[in-house]
N, C-alpha and C positions, 0 to 999 in steps of 0.2 A: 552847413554853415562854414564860412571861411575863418583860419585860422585868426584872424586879427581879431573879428568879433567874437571868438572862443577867449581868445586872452582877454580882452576889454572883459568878457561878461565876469570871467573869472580868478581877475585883479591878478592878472601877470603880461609881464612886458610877451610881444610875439615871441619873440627869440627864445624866451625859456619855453613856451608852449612847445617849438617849432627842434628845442633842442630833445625835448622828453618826447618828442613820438621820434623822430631819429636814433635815441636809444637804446625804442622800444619796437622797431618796425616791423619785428617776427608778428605782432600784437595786432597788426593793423594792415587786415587779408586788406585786396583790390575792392573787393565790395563794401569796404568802412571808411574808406580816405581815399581819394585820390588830390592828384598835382595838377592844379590850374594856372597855363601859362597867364600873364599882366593882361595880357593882349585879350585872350577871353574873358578875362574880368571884365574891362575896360566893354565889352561889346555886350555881356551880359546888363551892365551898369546902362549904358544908354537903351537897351530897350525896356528896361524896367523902368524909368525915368528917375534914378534915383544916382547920387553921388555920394561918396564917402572923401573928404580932399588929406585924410589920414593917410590913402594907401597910394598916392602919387608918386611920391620917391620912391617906394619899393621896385628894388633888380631882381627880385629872385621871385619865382615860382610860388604861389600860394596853394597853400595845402586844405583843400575840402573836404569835412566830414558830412557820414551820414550818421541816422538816428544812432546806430551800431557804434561809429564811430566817434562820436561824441561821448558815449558811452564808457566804451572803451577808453578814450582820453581821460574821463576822471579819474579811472583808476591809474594812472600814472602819472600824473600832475601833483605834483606837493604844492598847492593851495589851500587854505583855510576853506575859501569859497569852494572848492571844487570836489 
């Protein structure tokens, strides 16, 4: 899952998601998250045929978790939801 739709699910702006795994990145081996250049988003986006127009503006690198990783994420996120 990409970091935007981790924030959206679990009622915090990207930024704060994006700043607690940067905090915590001993927490978060290669195998849990990785860093998805715009550019692969954007190529994954058109072959799935699916749009999101939230993530157009974004410069910087989107950070992808896996099941692990996700996991992982909740325990460092200060969310209600999370």
């Amino acid at each position: 899952m990409l970091d935007s739709d981790l924030a959206e699910l679990y009622g915090v702006e990207t930024r704060i998601l994006v700043q607690a795994v940067k905090r915590n990145l001993d927490r978060f081996p290669s195998d849990f998250m990785f860093q998805a250049e715009i550019q692969d988003v954007a190529a994954l986006r058109s072959q799935t045929a699916t749009s999101n127009t939230g993530r157009e503006g974004r410069r910087t690198a989107l950070y992808a978790f896996t099941e692990q990783g996700v996991a992982m994420l909740l325990s460092v996120l200060n969310s209600p939801r999370a």
